[in-house]
Backbone and ligand atoms as CSV (ligand in chain L), in Angstrom:
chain,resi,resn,atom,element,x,y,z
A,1,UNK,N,N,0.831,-1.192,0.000
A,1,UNK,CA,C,0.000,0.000,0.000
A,1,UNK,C,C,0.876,1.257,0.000
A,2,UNK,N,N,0.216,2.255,-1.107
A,2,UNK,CA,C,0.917,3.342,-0.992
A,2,UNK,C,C,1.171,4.072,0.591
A,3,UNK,N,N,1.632,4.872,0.671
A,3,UNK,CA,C,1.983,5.922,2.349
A,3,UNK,C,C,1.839,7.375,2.029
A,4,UNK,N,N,0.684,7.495,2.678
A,4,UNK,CA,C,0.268,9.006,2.177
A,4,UNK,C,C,0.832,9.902,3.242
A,5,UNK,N,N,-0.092,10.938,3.226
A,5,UNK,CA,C,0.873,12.157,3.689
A,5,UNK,C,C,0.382,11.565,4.852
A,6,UNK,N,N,1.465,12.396,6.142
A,6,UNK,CA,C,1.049,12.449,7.364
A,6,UNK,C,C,0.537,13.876,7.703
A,7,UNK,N,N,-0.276,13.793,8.830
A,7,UNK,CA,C,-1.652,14.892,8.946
A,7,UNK,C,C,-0.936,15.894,9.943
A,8,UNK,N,N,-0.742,16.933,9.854
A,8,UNK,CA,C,-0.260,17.709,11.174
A,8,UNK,C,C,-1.428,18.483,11.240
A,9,UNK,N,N,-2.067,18.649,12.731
A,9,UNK,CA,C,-3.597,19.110,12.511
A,9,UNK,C,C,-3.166,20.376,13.613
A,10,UNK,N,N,-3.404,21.654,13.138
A,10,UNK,CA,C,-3.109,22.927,13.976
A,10,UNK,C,C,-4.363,23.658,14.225
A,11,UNK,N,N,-4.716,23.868,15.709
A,11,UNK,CA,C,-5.337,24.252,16.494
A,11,UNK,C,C,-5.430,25.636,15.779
A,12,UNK,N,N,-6.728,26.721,15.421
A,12,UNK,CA,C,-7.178,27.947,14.968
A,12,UNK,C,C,-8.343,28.668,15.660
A,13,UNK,N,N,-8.251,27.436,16.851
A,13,UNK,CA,C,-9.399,27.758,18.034
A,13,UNK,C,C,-9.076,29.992,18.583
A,14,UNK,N,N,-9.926,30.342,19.756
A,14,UNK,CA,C,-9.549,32.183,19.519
A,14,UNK,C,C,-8.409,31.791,19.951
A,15,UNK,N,N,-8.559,31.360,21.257
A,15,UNK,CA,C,-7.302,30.911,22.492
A,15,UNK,C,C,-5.406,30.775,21.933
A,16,UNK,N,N,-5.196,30.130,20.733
A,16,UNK,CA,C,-4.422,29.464,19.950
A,16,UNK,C,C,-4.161,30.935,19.698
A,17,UNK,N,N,-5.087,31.237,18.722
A,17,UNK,CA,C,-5.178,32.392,17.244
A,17,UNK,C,C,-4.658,33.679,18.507
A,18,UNK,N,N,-4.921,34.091,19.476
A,18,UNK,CA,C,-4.243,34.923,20.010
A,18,UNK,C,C,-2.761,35.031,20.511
A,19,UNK,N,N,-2.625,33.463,20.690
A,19,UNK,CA,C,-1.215,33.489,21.432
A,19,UNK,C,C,-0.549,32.867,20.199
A,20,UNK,N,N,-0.497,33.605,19.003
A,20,UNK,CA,C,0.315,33.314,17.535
A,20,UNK,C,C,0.480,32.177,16.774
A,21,UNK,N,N,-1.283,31.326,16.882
A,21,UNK,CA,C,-1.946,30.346,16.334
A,21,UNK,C,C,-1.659,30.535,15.073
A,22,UNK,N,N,-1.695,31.739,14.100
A,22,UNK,CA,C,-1.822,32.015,13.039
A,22,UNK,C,C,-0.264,32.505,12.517
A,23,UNK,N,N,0.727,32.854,13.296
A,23,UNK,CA,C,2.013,33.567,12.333
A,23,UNK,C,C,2.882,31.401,12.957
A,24,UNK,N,N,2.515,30.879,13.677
A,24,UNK,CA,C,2.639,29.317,13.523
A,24,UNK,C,C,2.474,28.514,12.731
A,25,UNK,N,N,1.235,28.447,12.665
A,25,UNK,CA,C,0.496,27.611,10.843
A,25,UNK,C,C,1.463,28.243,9.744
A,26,UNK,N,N,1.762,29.331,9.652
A,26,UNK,CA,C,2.368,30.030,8.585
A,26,UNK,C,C,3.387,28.975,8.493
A,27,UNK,N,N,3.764,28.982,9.865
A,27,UNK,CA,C,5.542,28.929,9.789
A,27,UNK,C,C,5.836,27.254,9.592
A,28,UNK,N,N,4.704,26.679,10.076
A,28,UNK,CA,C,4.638,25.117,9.630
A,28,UNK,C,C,4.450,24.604,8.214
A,29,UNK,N,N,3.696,25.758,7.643
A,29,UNK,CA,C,3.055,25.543,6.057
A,29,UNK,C,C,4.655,26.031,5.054
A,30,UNK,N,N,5.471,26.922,5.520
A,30,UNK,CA,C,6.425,27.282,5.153
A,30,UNK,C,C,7.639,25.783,5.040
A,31,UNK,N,N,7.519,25.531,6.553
A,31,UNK,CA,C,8.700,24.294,6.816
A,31,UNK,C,C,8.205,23.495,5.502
A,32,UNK,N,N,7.316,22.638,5.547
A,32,UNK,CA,C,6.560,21.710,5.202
A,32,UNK,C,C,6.490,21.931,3.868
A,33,UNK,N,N,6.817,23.005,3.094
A,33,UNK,CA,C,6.815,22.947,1.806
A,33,UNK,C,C,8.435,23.452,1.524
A,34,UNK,N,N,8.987,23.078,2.356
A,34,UNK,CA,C,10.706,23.120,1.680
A,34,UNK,C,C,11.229,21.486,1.577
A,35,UNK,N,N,12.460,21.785,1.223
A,35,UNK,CA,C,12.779,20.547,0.970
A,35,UNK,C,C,13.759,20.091,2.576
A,36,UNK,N,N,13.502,18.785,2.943
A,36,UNK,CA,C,13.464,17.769,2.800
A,36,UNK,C,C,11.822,17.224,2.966
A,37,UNK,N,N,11.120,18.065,3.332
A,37,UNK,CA,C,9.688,17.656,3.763
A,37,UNK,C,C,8.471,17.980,2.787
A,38,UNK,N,N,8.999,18.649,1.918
A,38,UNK,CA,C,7.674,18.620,0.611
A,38,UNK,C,C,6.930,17.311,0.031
A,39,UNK,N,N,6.145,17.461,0.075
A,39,UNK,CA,C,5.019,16.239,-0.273
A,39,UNK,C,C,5.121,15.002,0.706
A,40,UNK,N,N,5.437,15.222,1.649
A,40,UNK,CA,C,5.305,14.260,3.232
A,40,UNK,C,C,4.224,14.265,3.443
A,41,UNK,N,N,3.854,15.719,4.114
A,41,UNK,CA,C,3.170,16.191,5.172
A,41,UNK,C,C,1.719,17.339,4.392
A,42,UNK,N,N,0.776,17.335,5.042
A,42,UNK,CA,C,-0.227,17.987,5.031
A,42,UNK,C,C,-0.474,18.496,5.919
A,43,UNK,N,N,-0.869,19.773,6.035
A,43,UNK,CA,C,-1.167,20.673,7.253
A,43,UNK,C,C,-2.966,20.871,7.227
A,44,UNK,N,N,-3.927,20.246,8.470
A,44,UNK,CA,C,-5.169,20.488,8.406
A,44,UNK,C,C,-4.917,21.632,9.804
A,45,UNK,N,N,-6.430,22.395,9.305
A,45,UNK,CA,C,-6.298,23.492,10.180
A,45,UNK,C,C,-8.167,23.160,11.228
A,46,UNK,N,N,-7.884,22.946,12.385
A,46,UNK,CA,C,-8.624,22.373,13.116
A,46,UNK,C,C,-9.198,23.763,14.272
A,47,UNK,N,N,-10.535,23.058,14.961
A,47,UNK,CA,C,-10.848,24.145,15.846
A,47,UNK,C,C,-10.889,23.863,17.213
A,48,UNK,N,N,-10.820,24.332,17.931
A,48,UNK,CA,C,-10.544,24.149,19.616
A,48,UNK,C,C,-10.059,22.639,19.881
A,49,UNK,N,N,-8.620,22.126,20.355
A,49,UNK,CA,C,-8.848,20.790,20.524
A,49,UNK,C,C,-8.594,20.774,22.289
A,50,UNK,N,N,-9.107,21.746,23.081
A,50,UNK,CA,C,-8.957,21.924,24.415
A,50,UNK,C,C,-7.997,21.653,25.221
A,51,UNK,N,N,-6.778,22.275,24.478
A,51,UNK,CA,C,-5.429,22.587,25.238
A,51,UNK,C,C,-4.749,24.229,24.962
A,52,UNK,N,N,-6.372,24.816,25.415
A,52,UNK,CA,C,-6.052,26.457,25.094
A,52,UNK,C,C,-4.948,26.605,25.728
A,53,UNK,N,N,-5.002,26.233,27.403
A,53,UNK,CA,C,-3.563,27.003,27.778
A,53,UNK,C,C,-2.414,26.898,27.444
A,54,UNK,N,N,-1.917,25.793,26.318
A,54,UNK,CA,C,-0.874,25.605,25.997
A,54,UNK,C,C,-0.605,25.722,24.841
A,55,UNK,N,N,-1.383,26.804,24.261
A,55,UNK,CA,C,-1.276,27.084,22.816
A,55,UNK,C,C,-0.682,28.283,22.247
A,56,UNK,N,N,0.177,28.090,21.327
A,56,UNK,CA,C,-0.496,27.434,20.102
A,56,UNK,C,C,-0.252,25.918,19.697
A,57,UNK,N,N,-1.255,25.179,19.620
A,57,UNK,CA,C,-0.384,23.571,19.372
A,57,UNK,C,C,-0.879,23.151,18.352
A,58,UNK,N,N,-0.024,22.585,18.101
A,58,UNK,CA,C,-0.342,21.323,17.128
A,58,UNK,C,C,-0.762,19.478,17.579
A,59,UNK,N,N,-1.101,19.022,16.784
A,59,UNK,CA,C,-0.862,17.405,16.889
A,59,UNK,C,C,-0.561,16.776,15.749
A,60,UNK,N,N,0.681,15.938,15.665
A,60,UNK,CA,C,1.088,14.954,14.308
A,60,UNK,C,C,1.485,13.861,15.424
A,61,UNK,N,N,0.956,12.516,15.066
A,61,UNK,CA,C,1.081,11.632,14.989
A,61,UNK,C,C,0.361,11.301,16.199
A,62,UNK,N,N,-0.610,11.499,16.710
A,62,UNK,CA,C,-0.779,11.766,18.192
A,62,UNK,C,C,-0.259,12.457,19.067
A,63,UNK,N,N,1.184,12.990,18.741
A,63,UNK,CA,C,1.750,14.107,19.713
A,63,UNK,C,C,1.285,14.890,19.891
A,64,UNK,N,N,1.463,15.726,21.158
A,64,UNK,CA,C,0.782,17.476,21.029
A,64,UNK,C,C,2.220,18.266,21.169
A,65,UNK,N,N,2.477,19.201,20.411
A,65,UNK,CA,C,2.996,19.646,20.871
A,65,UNK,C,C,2.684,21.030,20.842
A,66,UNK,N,N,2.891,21.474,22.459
A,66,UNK,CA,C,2.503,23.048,22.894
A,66,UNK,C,C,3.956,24.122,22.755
A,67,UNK,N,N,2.769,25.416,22.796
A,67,UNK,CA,C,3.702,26.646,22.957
A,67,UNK,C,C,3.855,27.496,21.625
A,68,UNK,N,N,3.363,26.534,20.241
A,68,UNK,CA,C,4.132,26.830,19.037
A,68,UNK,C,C,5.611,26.488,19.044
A,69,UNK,N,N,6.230,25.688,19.697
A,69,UNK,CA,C,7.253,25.103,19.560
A,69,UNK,C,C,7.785,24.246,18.390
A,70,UNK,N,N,7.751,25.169,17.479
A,70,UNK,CA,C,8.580,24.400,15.618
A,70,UNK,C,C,9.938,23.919,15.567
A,71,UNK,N,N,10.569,24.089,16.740
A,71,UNK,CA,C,11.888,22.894,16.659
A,71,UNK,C,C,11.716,21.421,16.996
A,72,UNK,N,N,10.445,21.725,18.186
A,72,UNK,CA,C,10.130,19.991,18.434
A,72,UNK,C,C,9.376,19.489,17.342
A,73,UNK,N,N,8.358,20.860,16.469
A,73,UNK,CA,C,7.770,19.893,15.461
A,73,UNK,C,C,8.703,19.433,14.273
A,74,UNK,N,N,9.890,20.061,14.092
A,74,UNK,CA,C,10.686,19.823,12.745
A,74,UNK,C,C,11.833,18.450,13.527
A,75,UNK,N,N,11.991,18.114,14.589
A,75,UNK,CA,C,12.323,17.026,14.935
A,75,UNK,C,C,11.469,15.951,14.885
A,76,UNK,N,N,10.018,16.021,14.736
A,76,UNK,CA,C,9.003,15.039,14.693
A,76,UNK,C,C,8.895,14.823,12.888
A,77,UNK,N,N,9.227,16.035,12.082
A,77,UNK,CA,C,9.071,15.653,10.849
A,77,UNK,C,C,10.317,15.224,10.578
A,78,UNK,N,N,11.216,15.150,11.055
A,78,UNK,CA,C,12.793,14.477,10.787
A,78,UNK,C,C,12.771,12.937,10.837
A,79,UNK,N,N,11.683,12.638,11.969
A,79,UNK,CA,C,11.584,11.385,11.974
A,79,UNK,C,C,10.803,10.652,11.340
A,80,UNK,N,N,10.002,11.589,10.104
A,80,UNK,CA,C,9.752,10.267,8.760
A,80,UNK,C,C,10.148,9.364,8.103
L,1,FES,S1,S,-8.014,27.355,21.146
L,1,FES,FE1,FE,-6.468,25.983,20.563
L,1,FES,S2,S,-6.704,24.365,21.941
L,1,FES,FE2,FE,-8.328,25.674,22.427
């Protein structure tokens, strides 16, 4: 079976979107379309997943990861 993309699903809930939910997604949609990670990954943009206080987050693979922290997420896409 083919192996499709993997899903990174980013929180756009207000909570997120205030504490730089939105210049995040950017910066994931940016990673994610350079190279080594172009056509891996898909970025869905999701609403409240009720970890306001630790946002802005994401989840790929079941992970969460809080804060907007894009070094732990570009270590999680390293490990494709
Ligand atoms: S607003 Fe993002 S987890 Fe609630």
């Amino acid at each position: 079976m083919k192996k499709r993309r993997t899903f990174i699903f980013a929180c756009t809930g207000s909570d997120c979107k205030s504490n730089g939910g939105k210049a995040f997604a950017e910066a994931i949609k940016e990673t994610i379309n350079e190279k080594p990670f172009r056509g891996k990954f898909k970025l869905v943009k999701t609403k409240c997943m009720d970890c306001c206080k630790s946002g802005p987050v994401v989840v790929i693979k079941n992970e969460l990861i809080k804060k907007g922290d894009l070094e732990q997420l570009v270590k999680e896409l390293a490990q494709e």
